[in-house]
C-alpha positions as CSV (number, residue, x, y, z in Angstrom):
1,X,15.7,-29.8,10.0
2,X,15.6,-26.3,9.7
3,X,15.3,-24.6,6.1
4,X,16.5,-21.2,7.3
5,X,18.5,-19.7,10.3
6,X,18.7,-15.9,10.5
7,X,21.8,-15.5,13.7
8,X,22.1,-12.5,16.0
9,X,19.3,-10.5,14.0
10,X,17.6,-7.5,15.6
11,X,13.8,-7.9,15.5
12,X,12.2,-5.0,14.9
13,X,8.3,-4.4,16.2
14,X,5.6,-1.8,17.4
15,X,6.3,-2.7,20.8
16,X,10.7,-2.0,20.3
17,X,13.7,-4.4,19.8
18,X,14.9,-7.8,20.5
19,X,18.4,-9.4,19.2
20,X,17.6,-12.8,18.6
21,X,18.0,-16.2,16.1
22,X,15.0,-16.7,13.8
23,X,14.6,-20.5,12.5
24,X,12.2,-20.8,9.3
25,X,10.8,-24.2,8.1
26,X,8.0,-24.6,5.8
27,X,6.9,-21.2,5.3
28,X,6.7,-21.0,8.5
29,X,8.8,-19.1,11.6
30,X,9.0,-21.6,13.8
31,X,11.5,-20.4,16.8
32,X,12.5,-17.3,17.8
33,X,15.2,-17.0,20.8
34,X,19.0,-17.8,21.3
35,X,20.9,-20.6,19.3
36,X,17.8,-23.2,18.1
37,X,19.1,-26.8,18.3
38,X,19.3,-28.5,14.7
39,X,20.6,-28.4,11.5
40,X,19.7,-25.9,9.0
41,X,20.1,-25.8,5.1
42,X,21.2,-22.2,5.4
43,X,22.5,-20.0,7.9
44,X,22.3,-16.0,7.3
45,X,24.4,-13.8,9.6
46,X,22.3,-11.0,10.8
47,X,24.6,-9.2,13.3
48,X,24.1,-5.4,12.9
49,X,21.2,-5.6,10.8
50,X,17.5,-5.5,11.5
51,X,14.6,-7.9,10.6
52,X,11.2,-7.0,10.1
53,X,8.0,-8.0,8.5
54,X,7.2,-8.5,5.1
55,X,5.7,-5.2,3.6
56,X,1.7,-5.1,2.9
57,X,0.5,-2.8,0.7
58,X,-3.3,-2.4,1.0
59,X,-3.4,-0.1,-2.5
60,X,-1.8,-1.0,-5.7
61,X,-3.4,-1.1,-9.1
62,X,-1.1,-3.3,-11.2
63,X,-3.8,-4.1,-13.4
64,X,-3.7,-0.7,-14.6
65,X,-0.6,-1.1,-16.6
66,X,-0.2,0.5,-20.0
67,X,0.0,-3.0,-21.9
68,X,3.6,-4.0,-22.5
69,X,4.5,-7.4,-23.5
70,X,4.8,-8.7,-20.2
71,X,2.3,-9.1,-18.3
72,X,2.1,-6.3,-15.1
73,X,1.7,-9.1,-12.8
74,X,4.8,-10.0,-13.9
75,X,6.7,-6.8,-13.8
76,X,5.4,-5.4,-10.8
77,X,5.3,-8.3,-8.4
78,X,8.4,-8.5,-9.0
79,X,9.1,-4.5,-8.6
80,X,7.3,-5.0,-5.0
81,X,9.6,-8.3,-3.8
82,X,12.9,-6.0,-4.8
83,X,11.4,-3.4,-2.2
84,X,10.6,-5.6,-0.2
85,X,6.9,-5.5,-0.5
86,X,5.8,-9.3,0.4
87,X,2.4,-8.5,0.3
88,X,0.1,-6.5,-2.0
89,X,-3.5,-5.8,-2.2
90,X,-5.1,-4.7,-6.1
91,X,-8.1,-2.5,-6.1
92,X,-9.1,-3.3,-9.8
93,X,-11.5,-2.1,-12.2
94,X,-13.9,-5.1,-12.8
95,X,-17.5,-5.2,-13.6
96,X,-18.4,-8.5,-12.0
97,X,-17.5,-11.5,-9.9
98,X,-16.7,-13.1,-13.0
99,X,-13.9,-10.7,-14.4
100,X,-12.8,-10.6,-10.8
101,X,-12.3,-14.6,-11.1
102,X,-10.6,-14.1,-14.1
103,X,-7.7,-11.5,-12.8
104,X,-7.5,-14.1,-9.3
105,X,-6.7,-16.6,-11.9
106,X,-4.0,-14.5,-13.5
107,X,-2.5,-13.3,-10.5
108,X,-2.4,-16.9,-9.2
109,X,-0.4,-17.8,-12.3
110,X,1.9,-14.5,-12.6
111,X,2.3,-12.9,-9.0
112,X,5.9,-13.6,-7.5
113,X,4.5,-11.6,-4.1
114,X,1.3,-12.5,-2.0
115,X,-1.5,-10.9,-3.3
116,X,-5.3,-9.8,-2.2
117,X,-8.1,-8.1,-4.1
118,X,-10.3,-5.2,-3.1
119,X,-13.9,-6.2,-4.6
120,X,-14.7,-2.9,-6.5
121,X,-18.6,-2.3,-5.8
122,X,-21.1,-3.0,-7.8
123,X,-24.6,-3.8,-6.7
124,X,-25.0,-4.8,-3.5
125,X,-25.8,-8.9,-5.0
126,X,-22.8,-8.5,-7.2
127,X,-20.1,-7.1,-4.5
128,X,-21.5,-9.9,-2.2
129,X,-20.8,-11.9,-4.7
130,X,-17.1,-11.2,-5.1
131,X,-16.5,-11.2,-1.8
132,X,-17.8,-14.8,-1.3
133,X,-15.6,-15.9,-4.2
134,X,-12.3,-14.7,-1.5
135,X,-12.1,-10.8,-2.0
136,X,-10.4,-9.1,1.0
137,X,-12.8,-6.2,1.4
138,X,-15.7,-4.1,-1.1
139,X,-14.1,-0.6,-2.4
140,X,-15.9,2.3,-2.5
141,X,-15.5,5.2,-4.6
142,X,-17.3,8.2,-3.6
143,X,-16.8,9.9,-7.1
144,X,-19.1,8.2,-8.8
145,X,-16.9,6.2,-11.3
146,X,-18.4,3.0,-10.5
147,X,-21.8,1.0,-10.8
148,X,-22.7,1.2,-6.8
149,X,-25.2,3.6,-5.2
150,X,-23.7,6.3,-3.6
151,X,-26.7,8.2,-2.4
152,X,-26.9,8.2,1.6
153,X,-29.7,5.2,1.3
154,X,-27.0,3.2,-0.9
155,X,-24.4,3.4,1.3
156,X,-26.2,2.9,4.2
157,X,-27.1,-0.5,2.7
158,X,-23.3,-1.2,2.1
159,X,-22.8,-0.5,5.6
160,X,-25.4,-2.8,6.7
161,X,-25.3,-5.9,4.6
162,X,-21.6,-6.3,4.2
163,X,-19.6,-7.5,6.9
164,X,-16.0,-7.8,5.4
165,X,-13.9,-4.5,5.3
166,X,-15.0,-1.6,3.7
167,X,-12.4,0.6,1.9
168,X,-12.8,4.6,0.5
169,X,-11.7,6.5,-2.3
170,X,-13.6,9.9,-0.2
171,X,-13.4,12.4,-3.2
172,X,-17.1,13.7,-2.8
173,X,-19.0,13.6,-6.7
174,X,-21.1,16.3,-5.9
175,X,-18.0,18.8,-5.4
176,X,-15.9,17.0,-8.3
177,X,-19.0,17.7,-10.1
178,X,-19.4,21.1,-9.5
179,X,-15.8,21.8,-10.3
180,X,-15.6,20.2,-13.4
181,X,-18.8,22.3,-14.5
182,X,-17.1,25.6,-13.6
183,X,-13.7,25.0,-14.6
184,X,-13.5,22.3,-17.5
185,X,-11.8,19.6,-17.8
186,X,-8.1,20.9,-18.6
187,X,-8.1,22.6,-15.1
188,X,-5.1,22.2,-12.7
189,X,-5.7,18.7,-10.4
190,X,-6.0,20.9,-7.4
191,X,-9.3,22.7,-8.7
192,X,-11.0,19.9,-10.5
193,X,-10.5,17.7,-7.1
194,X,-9.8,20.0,-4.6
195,X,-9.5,18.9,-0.9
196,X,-12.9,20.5,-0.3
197,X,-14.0,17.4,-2.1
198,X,-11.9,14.8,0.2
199,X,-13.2,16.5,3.3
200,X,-17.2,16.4,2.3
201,X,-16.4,12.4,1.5
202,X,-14.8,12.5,5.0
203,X,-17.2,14.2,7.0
204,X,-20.2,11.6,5.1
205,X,-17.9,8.7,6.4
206,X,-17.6,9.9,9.8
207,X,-21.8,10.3,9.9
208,X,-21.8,6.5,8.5
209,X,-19.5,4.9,10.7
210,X,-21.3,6.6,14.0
211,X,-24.4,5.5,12.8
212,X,-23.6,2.1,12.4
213,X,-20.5,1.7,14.7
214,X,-18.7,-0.2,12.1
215,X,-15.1,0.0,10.6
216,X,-14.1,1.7,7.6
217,X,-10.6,2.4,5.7
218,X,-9.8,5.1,4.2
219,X,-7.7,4.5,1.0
220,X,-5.7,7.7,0.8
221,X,-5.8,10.9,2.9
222,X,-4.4,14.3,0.8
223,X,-5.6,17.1,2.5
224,X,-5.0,19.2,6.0
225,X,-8.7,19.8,6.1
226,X,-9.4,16.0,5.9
227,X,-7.6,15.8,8.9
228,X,-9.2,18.5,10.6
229,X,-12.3,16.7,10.6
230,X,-10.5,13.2,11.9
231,X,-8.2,14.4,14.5
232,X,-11.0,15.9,16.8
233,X,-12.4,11.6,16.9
234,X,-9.1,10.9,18.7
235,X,-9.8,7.3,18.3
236,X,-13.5,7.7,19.5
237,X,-14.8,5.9,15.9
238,X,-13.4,2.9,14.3
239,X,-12.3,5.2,10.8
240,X,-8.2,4.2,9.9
241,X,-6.5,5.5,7.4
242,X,-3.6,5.3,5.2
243,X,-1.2,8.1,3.3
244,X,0.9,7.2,0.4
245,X,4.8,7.9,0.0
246,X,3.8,9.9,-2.7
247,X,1.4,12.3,-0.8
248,X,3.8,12.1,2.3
249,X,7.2,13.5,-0.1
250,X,6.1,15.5,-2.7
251,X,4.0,18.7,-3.2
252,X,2.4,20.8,-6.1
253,X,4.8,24.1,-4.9
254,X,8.1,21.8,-4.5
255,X,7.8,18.9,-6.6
256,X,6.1,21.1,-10.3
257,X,8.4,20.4,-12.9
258,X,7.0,16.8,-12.9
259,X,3.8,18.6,-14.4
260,X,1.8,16.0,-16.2
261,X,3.5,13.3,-14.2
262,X,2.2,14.1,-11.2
263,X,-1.4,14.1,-12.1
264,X,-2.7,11.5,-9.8
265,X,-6.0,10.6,-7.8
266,X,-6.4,12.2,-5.3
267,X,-3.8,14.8,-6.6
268,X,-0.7,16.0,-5.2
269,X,-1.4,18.5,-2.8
270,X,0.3,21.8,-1.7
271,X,3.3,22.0,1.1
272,X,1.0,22.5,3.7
273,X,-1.0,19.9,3.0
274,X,2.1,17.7,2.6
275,X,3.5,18.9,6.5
276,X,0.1,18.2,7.8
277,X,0.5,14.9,6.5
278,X,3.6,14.3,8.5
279,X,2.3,15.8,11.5
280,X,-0.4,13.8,11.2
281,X,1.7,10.6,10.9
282,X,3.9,11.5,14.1
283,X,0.7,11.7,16.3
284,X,-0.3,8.3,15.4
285,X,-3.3,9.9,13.2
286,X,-2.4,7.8,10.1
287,X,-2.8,3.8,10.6
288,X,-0.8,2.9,7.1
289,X,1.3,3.6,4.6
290,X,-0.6,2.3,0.8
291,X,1.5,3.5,-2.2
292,X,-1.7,3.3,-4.6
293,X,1.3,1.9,-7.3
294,X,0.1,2.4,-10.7
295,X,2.8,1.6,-13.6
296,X,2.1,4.2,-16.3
297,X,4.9,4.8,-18.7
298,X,6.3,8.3,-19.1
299,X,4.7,8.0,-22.5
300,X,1.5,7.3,-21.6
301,X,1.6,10.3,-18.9
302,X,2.2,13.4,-21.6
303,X,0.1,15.2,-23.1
304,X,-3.0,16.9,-22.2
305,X,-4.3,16.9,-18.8
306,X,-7.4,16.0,-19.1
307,X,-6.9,12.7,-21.0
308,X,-4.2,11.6,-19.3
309,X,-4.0,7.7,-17.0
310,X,-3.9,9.0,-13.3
311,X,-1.4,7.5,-10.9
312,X,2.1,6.8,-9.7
313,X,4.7,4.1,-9.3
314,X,6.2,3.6,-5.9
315,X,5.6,0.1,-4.6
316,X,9.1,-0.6,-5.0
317,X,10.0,2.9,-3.6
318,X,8.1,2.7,0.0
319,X,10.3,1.1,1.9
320,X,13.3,3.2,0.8
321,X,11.0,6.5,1.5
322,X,10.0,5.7,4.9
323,X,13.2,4.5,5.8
324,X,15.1,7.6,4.9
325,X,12.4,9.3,6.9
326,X,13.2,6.9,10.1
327,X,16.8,8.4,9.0
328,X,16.6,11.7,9.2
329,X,14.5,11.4,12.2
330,X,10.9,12.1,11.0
331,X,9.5,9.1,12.7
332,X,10.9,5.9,14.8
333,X,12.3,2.4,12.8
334,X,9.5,0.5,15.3
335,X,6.7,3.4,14.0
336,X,7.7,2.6,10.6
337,X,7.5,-1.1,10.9
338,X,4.0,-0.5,12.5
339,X,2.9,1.5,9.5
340,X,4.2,-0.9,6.9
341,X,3.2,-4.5,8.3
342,X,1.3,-4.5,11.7
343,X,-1.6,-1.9,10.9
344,X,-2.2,-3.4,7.7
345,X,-2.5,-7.5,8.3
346,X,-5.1,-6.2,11.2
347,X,-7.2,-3.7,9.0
348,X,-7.3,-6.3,6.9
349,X,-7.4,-9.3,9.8
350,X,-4.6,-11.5,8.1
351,X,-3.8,-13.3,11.2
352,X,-0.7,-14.9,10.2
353,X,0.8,-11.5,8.4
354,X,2.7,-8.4,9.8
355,X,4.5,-10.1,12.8
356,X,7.4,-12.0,13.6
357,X,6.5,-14.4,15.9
358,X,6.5,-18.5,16.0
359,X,3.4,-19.5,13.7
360,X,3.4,-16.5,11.4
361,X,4.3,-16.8,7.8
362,X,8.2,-16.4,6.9
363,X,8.1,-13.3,5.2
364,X,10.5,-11.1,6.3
365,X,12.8,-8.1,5.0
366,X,16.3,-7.9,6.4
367,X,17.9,-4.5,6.0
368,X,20.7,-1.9,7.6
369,X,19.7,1.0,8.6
370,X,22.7,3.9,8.0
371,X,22.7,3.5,4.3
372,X,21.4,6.0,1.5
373,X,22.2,5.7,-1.9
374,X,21.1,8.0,-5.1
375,X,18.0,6.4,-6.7
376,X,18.6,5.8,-11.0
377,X,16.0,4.6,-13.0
378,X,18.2,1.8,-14.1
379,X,17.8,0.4,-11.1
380,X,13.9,-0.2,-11.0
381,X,11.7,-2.7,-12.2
382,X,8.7,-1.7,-12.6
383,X,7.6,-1.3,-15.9
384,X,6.9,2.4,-15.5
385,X,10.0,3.0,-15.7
386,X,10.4,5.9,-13.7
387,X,10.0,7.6,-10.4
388,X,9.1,10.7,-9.1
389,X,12.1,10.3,-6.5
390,X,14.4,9.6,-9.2
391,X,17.6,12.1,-8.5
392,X,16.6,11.7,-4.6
393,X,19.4,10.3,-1.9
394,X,17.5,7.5,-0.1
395,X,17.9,4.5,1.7
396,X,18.6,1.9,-0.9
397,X,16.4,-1.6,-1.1
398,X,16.3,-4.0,1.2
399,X,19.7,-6.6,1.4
400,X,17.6,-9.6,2.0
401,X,13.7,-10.4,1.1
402,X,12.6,-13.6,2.3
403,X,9.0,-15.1,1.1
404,X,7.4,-18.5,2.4
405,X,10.9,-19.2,3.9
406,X,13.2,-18.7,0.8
407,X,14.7,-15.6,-0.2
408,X,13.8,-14.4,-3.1
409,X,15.8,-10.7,-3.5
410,X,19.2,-9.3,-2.6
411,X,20.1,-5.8,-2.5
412,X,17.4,-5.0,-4.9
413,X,17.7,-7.7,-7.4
414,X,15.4,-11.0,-7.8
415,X,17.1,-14.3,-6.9
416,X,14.7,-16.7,-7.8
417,X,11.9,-15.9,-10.3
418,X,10.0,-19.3,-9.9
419,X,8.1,-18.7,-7.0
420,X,4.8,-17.6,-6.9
421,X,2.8,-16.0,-4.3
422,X,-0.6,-17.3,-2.5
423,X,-3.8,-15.4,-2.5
424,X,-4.2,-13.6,0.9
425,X,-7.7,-14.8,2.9
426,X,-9.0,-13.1,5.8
């Protein structure tokens, strides 16, 4: 027996359409074609909709939550299964493979989504370390904010020891450095990290992964002269990339009465850079969409600049932004899909993630496409409790999340808040 039939549903991919049945049982999809033979314990009519992968979002920092009552692996795994976000990757700030044990432990208790870890680096024993313990991938800041060697020699040992992924913040410390010497700390975003300082991080990637012909990620590109330096490659070094919602929809010149809202890392660029973003994404330049969620109160982002918690929410908004993009014709639904689930589960190489085929895990998002709807902040769950697309007219949530096999939102609301997610391994 069957635990799930989705009928007539269009299935949605990188490589175009297909109207089929999809039959779920244990967690798993486990026919795809015309009418499977068996019974079922429940039958969902698809017909006119589409069905797609389970979201992964290789950038979130729930973990950086401003310390409500509830836990934020509470809140905001459940924020991410209402857009339907199935999947979600934390890039915490942890000393050690023991505090990183300690959050695993949490998330494994709290998460209601499928979650990973970025292995923040350390020392090159330590970030080994976490990464034998079941992190995804080692994250490394370029900035200088944490305890790994970031001279050329240190990174070059990164690049040589560690075999799983390697993800970038690429914000160059000697330019942020220089910047915050001449201008002081209160300065606009856009002068204390300005995208001179994402393009030198850039151009030292680009020198490490042709020495060493070895992947790398890049957590969040910002800037039209980061590009610059990447499009010339043309796919001739292994470097992907991702771009947040947040980078991709709102700009310094159009989006400014946020003011202290918007301060984020990188920051919010200008128009142009924002376009060259887009452009970029058209062209196939960008691999992913990450929306770098972090769930800072309105509260805890007044104040002054320089002491304020950097970061948005938006990993219950992604899906509605790219949508709405797919809507008014920016990019294709199958280039959307692509950026959202297939790029991701193979940067990452989770095998049984980001496609809908027999043998894949049963997470899935079923959605129409024409809608749009005004987005309210009573409508969110994240315990930020805000947006910066509140006020916006966008493609509401998804109607139908399913993870492992169940569904577990409808329409943007949770319908089961016992189940728990699994740990993502590689």
């Amino acid at each position: 027996m069957f635990d799930l039939i989705i009928e007539d549903a269009t299935i949605v991919s990188s490589r175009g359409r297909q109207v089929a049945d999809i039959a779920l049982r244990r967690g798993r999809i486990v026919y795809i074609g015309p009418r499977p033979i068996g019974r079922t314990r429940e039958r969902v009519n698809a017909i006119g909709r589409f069905v797609m992968p389970g979201i992964i979002d290789t950038h979130v920092h729930f973990s950086a939550g401003d310390g409500a009552e509830v836990s934020p692996w509470v809140t905001e795994s459940r924020a991410a299964l209402t857009g339907g976000v199935t999947c979600v990757v934390e890039a915490p700030v942890v000393k050690n493979a023991r505090a990183l044990a300690t959050l695993r432990k949490r998330a494994r208790s709290e998460s209601r989504c499928n979650f990973g870890f970025w292995a923040p680096a350390s020392t090159l024993a330590e970030s080994q370390k976490m990464l034998d313990a079941g992190a995804l991938g080692l994250a490394l800041t370029l900035d200088g904010s944490s305890r790994a060697d970031i001279s050329d020699d240190g990174l070059r040992a990164f690049f040589q020891s560690i075999k799983a992924p390697l993800g970038f913040h690429v914000e160059d410390q000697r330019v942020l450095a220089e910047r915050l010497a001449a201008l002081g700390a209160d300065a606009a975003p856009n002068d204390l990290r300005p995208p001179a300082a994402a393009a030198a991080g850039i151009q030292r990637l680009i020198t490490l992964v042709r020495e060493f012909d070895r992947p790398a990620h890049v957590f969040q590109l910002s800037t039209a002269q980061e590009l610059q330096l990447l499009d010339p490659l043309g796919g001739e070094l292994p470097i992907t990339s991702a771009v947040s919602p947040s980078h991709l929809a709102l700009s310094v010149d159009q989006n400014g009465e946020l003011g202290t809202l918007l301060k984020s890392e990188p920051p919010i660029r200008t128009e142009t850079d924002r376009r060259a973003l887009w452009t970029a994404l058209k062209r196939n330049r960008v691999d992913t969409i990450a929306s770098a969620h972090t769930p800072h109160t309105r509260a805890a982002k007044q104040g002054p600049l320089a002491g304020l918690p950097a970061g948005l929410p938006g990993v219950e908004t992604t899906f509605s932004v790219m949508l709405s993009a797919v809507q008014q014709g920016r990019i294709s639904l199958e280039r959307m899909v692509e950026l959202l689930t297939e790029a991701p589960a193979r940067i990452l190489g989770l095998k049984k993630k980001g496609r809908l085929e027999t043998g894949c895990d049963a997470d899935l998002v079923l959605f129409s496409e024409s809608d749009v709807a005004r987005l309210q902040e009573h409508s969110l769950v994240t315990n930020a409790g805000w947006s910066p697309f509140i006020g916006r007219e966008l493609a509401p949530k998804p109607e139908l999340v399913i993870l492992g096999g169940a569904i577990v939102a409808r329409n943007g609301e949770l319908v089961s808040d016992g189940i728990r997610g699994s740990e993502l391994g590689r």
